[in-house]
N, CA, C and O atoms as a printed pandas DataFrame, in Angstrom:
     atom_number atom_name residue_name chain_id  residue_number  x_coord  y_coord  z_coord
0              1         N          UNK        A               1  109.523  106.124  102.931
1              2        CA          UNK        A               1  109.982  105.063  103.764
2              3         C          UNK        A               1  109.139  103.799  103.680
3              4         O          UNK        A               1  109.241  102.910  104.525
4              5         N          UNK        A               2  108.101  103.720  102.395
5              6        CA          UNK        A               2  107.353  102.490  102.733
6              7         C          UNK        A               2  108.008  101.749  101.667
7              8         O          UNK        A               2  108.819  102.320  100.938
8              9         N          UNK        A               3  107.628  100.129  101.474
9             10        CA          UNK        A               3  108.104   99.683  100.995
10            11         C          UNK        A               3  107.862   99.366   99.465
11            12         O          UNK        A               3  106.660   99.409   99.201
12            13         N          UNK        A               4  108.438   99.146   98.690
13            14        CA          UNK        A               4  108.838   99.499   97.764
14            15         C          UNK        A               4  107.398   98.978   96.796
15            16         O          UNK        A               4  107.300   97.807   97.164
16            17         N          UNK        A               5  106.290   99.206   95.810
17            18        CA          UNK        A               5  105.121   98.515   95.340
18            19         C          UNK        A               5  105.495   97.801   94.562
19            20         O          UNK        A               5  105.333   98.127   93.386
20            21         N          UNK        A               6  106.090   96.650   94.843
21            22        CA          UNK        A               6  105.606   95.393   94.032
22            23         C          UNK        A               6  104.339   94.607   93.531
23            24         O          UNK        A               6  103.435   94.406   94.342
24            25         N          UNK        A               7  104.197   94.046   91.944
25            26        CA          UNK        A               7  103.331   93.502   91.588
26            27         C          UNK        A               7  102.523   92.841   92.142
27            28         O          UNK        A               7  101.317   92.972   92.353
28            29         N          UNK        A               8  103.778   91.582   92.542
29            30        CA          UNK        A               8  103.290   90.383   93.161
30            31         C          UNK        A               8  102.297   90.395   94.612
31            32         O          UNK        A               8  101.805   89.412   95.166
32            33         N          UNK        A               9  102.203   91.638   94.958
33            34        CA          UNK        A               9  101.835   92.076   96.580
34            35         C          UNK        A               9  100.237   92.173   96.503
35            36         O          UNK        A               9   99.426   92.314   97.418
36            37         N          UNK        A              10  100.004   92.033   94.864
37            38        CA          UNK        A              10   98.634   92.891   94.738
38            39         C          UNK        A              10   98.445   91.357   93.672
39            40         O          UNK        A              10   98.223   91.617   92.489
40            41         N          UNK        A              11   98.514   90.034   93.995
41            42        CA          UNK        A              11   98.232   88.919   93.495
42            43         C          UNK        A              11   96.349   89.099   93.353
43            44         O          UNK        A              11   95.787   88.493   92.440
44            45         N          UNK        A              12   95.701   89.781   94.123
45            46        CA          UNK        A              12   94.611   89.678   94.195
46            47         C          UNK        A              12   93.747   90.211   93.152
47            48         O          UNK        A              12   92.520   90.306   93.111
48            49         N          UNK        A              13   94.726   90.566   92.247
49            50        CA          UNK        A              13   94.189   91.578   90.681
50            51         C          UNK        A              13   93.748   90.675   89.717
51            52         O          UNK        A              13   92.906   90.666   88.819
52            53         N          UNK        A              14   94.764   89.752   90.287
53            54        CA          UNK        A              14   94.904   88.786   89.079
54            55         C          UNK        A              14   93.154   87.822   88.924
55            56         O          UNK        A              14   92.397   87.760   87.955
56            57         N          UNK        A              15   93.013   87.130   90.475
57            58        CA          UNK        A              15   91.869   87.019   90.181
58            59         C          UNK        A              15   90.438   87.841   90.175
59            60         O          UNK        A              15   89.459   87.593   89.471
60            61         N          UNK        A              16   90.543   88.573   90.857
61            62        CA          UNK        A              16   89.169   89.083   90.955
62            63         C          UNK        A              16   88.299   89.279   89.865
63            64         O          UNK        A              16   87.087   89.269   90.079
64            65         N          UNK        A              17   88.904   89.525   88.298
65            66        CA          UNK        A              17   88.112   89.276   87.427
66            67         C          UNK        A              17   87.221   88.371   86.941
67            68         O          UNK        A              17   86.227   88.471   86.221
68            69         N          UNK        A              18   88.054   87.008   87.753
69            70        CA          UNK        A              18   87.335   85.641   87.561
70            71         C          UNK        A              18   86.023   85.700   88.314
71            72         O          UNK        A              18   84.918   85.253   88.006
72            73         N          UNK        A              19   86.497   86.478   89.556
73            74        CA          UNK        A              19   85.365   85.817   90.734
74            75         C          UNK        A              19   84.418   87.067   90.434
75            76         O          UNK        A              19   83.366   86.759   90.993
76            77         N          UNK        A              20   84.240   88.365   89.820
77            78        CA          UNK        A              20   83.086   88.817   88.984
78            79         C          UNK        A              20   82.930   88.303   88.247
79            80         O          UNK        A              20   81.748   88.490   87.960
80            81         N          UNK        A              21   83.497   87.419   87.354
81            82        CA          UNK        A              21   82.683   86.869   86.258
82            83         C          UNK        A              21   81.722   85.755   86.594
83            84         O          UNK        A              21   80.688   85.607   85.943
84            85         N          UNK        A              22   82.055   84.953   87.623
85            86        CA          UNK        A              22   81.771   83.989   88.074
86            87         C          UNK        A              22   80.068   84.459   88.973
87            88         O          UNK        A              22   78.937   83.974   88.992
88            89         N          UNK        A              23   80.771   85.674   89.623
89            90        CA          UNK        A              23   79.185   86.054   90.395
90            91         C          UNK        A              23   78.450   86.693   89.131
91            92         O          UNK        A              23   77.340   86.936   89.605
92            93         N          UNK        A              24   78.431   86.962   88.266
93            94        CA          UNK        A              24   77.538   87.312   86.870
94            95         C          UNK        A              24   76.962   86.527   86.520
95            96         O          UNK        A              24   75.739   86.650   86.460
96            97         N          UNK        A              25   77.729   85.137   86.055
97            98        CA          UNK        A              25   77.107   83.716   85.999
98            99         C          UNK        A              25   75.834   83.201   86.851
99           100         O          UNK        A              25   74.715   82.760   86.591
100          101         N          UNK        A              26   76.643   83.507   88.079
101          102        CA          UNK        A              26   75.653   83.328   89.228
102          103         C          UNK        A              26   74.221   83.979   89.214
103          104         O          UNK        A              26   73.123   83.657   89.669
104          105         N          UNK        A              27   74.690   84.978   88.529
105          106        CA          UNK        A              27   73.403   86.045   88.702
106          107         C          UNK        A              27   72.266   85.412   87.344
107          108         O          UNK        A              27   71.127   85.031   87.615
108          109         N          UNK        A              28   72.788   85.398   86.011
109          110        CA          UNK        A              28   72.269   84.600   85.251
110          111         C          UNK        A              28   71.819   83.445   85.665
111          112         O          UNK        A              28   70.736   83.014   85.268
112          113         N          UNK        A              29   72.481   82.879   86.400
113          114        CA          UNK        A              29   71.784   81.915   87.019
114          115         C          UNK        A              29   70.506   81.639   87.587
115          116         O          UNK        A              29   69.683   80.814   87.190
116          117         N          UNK        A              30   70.406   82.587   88.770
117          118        CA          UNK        A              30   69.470   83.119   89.274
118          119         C          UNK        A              30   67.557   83.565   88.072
119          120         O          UNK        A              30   66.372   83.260   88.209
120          121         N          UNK        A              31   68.046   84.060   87.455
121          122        CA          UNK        A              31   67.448   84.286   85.877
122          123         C          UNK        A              31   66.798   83.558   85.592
123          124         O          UNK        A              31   65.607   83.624   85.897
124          125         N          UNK        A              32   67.313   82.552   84.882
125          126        CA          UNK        A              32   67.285   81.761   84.141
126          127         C          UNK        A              32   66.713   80.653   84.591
127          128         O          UNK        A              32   65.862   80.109   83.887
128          129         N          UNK        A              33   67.112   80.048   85.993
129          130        CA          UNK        A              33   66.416   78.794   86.926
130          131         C          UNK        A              33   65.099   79.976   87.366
131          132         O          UNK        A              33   64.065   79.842   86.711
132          133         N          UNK        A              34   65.118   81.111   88.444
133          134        CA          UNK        A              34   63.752   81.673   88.924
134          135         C          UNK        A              34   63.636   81.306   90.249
135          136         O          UNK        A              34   62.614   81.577   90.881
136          137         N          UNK        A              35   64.765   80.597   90.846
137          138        CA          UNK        A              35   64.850   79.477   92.363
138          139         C          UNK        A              35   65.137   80.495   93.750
139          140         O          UNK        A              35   65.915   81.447   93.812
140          141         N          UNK        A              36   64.766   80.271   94.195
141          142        CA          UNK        A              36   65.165   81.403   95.469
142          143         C          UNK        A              36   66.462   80.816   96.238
143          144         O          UNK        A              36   67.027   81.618   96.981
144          145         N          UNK        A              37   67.075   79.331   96.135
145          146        CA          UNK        A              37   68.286   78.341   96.429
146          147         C          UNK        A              37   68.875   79.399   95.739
147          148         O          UNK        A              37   69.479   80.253   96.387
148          149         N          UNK        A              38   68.782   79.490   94.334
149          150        CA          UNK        A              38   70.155   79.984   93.795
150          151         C          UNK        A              38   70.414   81.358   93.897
151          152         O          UNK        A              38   71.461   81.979   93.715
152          153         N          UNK        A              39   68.898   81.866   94.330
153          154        CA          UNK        A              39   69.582   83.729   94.831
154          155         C          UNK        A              39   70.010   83.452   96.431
155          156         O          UNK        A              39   70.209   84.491   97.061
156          157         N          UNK        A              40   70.141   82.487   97.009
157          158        CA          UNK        A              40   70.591   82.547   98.348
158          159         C          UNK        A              40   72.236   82.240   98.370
159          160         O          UNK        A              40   73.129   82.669   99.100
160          161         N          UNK        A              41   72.239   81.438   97.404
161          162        CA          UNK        A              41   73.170   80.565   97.181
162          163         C          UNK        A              41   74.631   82.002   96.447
163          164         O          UNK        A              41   75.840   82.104   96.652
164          165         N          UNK        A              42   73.324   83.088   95.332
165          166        CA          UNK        A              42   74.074   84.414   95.042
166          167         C          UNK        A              42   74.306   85.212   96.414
167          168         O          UNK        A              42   75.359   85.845   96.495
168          169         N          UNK        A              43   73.622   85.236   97.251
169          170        CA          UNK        A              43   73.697   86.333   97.853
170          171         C          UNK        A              43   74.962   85.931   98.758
171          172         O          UNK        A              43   75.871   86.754   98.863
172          173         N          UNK        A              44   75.082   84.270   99.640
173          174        CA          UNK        A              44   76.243   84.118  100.245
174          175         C          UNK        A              44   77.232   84.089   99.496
175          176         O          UNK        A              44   78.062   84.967   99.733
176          177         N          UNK        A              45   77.536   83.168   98.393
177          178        CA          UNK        A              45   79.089   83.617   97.628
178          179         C          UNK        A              45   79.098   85.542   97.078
179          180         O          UNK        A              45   80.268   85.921   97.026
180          181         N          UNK        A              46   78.432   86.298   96.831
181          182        CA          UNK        A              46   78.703   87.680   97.310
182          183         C          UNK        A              46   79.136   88.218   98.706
183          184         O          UNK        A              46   80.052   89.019   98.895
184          185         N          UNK        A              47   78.609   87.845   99.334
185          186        CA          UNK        A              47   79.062   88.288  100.885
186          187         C          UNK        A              47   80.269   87.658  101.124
187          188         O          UNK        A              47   81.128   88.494  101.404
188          189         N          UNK        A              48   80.677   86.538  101.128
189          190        CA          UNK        A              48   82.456   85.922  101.201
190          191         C          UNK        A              48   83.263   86.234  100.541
191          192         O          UNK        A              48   84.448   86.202  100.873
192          193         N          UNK        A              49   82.737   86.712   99.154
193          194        CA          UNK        A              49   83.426   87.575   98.249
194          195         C          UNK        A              49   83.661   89.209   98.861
195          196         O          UNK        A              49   84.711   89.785   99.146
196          197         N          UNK        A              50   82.546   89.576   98.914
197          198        CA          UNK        A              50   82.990   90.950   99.492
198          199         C          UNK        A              50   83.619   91.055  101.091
199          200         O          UNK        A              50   84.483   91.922  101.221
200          201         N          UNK        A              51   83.331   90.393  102.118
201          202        CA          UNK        A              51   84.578   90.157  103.616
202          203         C          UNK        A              51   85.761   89.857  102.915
203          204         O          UNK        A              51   86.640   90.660  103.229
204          205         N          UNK        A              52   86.243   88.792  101.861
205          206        CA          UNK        A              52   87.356   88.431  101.647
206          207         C          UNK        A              52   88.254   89.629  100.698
207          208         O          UNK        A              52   89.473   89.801  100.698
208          209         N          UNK        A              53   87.476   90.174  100.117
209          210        CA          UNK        A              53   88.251   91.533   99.739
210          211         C          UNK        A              53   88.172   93.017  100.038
211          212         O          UNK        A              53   88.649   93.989   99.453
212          213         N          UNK        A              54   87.093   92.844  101.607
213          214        CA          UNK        A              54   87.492   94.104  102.072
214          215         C          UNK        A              54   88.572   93.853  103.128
215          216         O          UNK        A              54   89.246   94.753  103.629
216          217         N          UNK        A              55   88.704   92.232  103.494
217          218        CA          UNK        A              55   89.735   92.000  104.464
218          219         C          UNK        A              55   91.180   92.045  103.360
219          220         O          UNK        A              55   92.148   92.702  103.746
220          221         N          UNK        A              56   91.227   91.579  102.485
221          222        CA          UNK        A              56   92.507   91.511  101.753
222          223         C          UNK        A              56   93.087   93.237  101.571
223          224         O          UNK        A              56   94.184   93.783  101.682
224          225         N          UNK        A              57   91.977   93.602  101.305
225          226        CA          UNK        A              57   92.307   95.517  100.932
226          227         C          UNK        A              57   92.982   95.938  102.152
227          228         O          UNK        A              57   94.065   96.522  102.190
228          229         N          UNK        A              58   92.050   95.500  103.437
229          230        CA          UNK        A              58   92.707   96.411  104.794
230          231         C          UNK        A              58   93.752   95.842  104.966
231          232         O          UNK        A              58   94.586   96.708  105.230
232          233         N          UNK        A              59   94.374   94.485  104.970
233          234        CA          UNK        A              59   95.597   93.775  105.343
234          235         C          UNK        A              59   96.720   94.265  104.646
235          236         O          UNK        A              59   97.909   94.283  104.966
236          237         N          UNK        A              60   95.980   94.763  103.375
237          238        CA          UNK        A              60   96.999   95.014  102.002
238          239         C          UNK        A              60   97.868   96.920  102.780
239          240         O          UNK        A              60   99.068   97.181  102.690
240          241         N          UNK        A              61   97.051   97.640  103.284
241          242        CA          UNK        A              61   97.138   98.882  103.625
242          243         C          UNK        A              61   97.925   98.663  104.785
243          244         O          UNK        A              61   98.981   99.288  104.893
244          245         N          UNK        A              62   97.462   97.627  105.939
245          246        CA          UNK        A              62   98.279   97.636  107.153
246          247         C          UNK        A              62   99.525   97.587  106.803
247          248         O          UNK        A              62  100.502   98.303  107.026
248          249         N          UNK        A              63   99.253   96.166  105.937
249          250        CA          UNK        A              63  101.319   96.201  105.418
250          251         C          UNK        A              63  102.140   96.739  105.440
251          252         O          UNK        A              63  103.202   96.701  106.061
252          253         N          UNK        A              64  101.322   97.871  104.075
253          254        CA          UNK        A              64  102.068   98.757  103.415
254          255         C          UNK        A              64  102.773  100.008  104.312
255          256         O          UNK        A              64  103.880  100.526  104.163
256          257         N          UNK        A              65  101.367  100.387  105.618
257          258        CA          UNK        A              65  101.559  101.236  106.250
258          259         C          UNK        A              65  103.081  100.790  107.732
259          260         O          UNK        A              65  103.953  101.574  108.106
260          261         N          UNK        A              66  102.896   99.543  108.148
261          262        CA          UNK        A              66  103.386   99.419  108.886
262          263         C          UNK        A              66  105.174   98.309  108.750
263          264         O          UNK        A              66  105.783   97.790  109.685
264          265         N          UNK        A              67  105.499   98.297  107.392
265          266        CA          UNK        A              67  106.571   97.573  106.625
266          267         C          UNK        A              67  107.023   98.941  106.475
267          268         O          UNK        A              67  106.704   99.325  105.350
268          269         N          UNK        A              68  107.738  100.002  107.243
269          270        CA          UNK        A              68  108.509  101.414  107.216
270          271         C          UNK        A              68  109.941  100.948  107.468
271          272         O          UNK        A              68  110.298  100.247  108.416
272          273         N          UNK        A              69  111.022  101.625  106.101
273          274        CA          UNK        A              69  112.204  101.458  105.851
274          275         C          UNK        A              69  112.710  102.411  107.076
275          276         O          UNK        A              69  112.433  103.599  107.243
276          277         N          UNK        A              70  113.649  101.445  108.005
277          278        CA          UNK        A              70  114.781  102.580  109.357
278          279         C          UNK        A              70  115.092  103.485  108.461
279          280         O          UNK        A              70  115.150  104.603  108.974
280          281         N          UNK        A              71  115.311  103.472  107.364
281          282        CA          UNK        A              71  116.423  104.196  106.831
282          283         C          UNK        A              71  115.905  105.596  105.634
283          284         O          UNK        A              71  116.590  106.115  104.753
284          285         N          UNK        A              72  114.523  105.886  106.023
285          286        CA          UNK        A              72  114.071  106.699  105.251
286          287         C          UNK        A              72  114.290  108.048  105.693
287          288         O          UNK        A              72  114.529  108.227  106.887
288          289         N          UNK        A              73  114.247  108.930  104.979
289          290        CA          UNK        A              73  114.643  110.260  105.435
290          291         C          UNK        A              73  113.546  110.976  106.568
291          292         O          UNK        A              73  113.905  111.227  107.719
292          293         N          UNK        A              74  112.264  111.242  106.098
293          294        CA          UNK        A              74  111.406  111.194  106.736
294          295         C          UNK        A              74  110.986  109.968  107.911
295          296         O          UNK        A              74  110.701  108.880  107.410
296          297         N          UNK        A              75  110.928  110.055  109.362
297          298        CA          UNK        A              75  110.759  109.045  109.940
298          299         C          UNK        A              75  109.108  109.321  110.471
299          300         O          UNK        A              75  108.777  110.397  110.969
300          301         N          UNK        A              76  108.232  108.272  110.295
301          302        CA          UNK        A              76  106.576  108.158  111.114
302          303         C          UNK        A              76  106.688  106.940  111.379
303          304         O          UNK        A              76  107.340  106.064  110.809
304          305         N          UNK        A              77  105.756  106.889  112.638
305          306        CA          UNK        A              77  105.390  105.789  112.816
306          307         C          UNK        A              77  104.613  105.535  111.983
307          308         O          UNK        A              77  104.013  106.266  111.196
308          309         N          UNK        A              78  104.593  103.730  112.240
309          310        CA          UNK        A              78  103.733  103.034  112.086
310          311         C          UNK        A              78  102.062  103.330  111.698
311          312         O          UNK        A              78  101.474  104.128  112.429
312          313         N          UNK        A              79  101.567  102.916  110.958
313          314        CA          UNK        A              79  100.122  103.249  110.210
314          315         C          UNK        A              79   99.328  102.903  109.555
315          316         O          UNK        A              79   99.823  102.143  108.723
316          317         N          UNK        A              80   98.280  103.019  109.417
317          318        CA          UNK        A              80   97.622  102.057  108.607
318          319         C          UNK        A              80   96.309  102.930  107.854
319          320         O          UNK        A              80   95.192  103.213  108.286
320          321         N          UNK        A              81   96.974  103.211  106.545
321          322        CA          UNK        A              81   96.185  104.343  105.407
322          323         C          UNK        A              81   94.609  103.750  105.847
323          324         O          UNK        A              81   94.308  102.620  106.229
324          325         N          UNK        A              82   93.786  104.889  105.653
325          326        CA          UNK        A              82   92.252  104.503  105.787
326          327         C          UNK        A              82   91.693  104.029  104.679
327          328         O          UNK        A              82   92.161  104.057  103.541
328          329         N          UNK        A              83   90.343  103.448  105.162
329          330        CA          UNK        A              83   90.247  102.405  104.050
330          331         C          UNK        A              83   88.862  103.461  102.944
331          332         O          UNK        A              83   88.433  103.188  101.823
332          333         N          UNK        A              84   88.597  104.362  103.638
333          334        CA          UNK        A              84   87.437  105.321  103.372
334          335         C          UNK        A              84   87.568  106.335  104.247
335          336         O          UNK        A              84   87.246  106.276  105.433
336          337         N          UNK        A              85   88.189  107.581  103.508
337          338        CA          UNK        A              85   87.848  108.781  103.553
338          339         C          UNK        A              85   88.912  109.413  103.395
339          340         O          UNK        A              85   89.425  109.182  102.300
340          341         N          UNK        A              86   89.900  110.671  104.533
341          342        CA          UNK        A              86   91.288  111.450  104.717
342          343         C          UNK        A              86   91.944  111.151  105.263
343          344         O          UNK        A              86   91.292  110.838  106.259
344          345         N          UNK        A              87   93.281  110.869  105.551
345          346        CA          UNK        A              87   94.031  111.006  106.691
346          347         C          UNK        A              87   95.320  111.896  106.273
347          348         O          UNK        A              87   95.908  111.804  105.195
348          349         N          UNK        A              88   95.649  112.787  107.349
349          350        CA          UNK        A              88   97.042  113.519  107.466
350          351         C          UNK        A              88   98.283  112.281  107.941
351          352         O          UNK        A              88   97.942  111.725  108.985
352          353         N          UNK        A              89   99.465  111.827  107.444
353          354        CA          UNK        A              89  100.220  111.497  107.779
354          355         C          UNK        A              89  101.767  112.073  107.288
355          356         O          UNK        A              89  102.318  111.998  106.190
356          357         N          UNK        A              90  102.203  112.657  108.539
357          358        CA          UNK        A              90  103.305  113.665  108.489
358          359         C          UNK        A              90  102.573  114.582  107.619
359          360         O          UNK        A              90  101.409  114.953  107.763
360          361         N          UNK        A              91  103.577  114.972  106.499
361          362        CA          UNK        A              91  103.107  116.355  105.783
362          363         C          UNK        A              91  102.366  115.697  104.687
363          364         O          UNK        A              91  102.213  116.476  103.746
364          365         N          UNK        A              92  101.800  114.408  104.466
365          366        CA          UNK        A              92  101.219  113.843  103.127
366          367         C          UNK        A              92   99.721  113.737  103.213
367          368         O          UNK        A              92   99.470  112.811  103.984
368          369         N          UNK        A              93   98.792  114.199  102.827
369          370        CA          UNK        A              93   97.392  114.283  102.866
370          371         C          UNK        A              93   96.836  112.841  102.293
371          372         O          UNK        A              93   97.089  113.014  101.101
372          373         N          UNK        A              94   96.303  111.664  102.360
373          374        CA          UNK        A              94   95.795  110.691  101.545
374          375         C          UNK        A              94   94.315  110.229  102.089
375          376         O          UNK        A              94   93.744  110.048  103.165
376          377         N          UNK        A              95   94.050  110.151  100.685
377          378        CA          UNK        A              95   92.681  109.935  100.673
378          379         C          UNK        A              95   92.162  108.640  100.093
379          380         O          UNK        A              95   92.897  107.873   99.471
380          381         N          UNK        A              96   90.717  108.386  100.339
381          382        CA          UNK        A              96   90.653  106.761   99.738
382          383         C          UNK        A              96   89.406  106.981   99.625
383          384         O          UNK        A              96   88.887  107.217  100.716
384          385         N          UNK        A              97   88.563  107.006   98.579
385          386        CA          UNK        A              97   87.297  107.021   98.266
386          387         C          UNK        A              97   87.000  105.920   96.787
387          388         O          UNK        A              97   87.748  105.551   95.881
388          389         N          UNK        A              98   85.891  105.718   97.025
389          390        CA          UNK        A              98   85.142  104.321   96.330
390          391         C          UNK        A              98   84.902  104.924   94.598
391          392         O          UNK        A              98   84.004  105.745   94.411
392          393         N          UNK        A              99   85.627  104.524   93.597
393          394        CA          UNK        A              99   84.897  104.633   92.113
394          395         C          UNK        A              99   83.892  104.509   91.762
395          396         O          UNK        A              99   82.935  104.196   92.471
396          397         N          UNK        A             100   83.863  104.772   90.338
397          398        CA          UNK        A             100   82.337  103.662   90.083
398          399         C          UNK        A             100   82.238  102.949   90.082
399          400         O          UNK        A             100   81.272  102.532   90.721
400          401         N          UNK        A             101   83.244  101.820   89.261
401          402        CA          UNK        A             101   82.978  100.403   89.614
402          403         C          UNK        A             101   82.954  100.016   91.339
403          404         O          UNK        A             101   82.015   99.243   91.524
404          405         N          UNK        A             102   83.280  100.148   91.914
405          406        CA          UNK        A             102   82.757   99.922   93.538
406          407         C          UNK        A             102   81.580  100.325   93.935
407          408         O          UNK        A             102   81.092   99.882   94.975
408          409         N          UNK        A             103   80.746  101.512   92.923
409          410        CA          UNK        A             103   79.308  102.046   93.593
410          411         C          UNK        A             103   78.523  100.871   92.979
411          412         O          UNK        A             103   77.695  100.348   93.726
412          413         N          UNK        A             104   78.640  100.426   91.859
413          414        CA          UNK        A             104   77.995   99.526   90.792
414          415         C          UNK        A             104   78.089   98.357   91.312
415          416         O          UNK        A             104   77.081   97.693   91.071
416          417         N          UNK        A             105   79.095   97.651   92.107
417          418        CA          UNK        A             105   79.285   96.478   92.638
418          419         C          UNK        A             105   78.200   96.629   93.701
419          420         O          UNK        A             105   77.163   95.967   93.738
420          421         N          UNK        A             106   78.700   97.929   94.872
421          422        CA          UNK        A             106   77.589   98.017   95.738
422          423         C          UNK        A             106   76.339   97.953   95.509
423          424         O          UNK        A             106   75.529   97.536   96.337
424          425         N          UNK        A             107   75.982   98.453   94.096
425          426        CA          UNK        A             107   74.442   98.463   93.882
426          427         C          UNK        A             107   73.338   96.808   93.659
427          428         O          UNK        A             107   72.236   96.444   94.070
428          429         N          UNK        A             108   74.654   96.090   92.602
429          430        CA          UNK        A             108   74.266   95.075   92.260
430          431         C          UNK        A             108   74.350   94.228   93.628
431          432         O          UNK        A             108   73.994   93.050   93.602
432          433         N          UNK        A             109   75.005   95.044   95.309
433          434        CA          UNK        A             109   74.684   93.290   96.199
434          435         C          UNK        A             109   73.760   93.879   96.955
435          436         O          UNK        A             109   73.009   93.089   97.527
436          437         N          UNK        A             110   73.515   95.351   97.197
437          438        CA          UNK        A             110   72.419   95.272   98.090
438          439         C          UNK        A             110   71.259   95.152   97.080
439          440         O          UNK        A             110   70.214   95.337   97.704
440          441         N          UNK        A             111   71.038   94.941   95.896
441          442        CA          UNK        A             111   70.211   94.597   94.627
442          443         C          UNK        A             111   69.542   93.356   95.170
443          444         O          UNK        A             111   68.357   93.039   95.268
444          445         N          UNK        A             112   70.846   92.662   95.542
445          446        CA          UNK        A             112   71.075   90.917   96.188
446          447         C          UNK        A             112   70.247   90.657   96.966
447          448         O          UNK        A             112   69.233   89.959   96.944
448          449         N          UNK        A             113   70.970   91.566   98.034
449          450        CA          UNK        A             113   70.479   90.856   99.412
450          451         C          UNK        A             113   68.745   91.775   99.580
451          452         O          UNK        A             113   67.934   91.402  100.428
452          453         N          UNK        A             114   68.489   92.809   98.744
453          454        CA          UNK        A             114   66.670   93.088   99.043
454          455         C          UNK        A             114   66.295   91.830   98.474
455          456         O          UNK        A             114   65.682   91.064   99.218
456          457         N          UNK        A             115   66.549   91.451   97.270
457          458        CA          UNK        A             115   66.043   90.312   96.839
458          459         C          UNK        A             115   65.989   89.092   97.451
459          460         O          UNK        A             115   64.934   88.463   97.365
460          461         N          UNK        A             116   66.496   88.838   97.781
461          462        CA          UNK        A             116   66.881   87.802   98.941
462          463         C          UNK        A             116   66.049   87.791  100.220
463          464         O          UNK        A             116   65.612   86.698  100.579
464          465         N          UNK        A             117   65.803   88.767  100.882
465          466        CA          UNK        A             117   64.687   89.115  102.230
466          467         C          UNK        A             117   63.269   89.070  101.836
467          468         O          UNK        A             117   62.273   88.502  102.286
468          469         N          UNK        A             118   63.489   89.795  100.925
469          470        CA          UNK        A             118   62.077   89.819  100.215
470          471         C          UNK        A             118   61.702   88.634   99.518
471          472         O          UNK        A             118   60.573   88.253   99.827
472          473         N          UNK        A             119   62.157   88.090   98.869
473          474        CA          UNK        A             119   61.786   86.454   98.535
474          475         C          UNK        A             119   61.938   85.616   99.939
475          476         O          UNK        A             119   61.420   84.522   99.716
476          477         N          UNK        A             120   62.362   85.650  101.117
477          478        CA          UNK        A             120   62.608   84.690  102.279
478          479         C          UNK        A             120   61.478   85.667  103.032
479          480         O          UNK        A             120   61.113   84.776  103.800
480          481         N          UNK        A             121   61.095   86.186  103.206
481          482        CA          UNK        A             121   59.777   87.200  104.073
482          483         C          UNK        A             121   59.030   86.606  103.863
483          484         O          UNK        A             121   58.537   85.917  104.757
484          485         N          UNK        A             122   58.240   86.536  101.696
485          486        CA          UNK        A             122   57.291   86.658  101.110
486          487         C          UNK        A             122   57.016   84.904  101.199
487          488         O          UNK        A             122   55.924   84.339  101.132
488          489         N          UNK        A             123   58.333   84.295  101.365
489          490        CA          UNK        A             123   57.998   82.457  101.395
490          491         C          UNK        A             123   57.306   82.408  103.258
491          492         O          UNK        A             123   56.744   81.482  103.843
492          493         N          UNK        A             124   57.570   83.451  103.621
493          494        CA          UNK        A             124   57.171   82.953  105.270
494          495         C          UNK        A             124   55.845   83.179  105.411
495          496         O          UNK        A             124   55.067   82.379  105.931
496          497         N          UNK        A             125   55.543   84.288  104.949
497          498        CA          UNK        A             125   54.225   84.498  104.989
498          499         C          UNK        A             125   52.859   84.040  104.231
499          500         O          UNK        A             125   51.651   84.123  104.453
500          501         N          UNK        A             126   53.969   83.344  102.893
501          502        CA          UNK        A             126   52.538   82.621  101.722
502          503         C          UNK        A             126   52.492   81.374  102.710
503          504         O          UNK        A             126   53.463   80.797  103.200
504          505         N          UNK        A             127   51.142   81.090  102.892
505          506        CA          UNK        A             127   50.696   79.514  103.265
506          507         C          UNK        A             127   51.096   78.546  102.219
507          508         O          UNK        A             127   50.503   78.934  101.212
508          509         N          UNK        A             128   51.549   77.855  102.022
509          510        CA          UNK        A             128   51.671   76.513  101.122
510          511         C          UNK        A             128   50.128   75.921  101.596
511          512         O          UNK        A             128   49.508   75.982  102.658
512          513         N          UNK        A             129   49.838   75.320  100.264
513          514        CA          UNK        A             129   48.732   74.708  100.140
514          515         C          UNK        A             129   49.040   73.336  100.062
515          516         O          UNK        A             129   49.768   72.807   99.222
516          517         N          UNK        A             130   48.218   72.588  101.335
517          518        CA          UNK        A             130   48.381   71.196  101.444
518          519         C          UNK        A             130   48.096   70.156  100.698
519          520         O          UNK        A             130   46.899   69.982  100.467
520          521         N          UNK        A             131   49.111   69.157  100.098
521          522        CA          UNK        A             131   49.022   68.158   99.076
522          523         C          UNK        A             131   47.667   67.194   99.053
523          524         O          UNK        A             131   47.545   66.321   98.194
């Protein structure tokens, strides 16, 4: 009874390759300058990146769960598949657990954000030496 998976519903495929490639750049970036601006600068476009597609994922599931055809043989309410872990709905078991590429993404932002505390800690505590 859900609605039918169209391409176009999942527009968000299309870019996301860009916007990893783009935070890679970023990360080279980071590299290459040595600036603690541009790992701050990595660590927030990661974090808007990752809210904006764990919000697109859950919105994407509410949809799906709660866009139910009157006219399906099986009738459930309304639902909204989990975004991590089991759920029983009616007689269908579904599950949602993270790949590798999602452990690897995870690794490379909390990679980020230690780097990031730890370079903003280590600037609080060095004295700058007066000109």
């Amino acid at each position: 009874g859900m609605a039918p998976i169209d391409r176009r519903v999942f527009s968000d495929l299309d870019w996301i390759p860009f916007a990893m490639g783009a935070l890679v750049l970023l990360a080279l970036r980071v590299v290459a300058v040595g600036d603690v601006r541009s790992l701050i600068d990595l660590a927030v476009l990661l974090f808007y990146f990752s809210a904006f597609s764990m919000t697109r994922f859950y919105n994407t599931l509410y949809l799906f769960g709660h866009n139910l055809s009157p006219y399906a043989t099986v009738q459930v309410e309304p639902f909204t598949p989990v975004v991590l872990g089991t759920q029983q709905i009616a007689n269908i078991t579904t599950s949602s657990y993270p790949q590798s590429a999602t452990w690897l993404i995870g690794v490379f932002a909390l990679g980020v954000v230690f780097l990031t505390l730890w370079h903003v800690v280590r600037g609080l505590r060095v004295p700058t030496a007066a000109p």
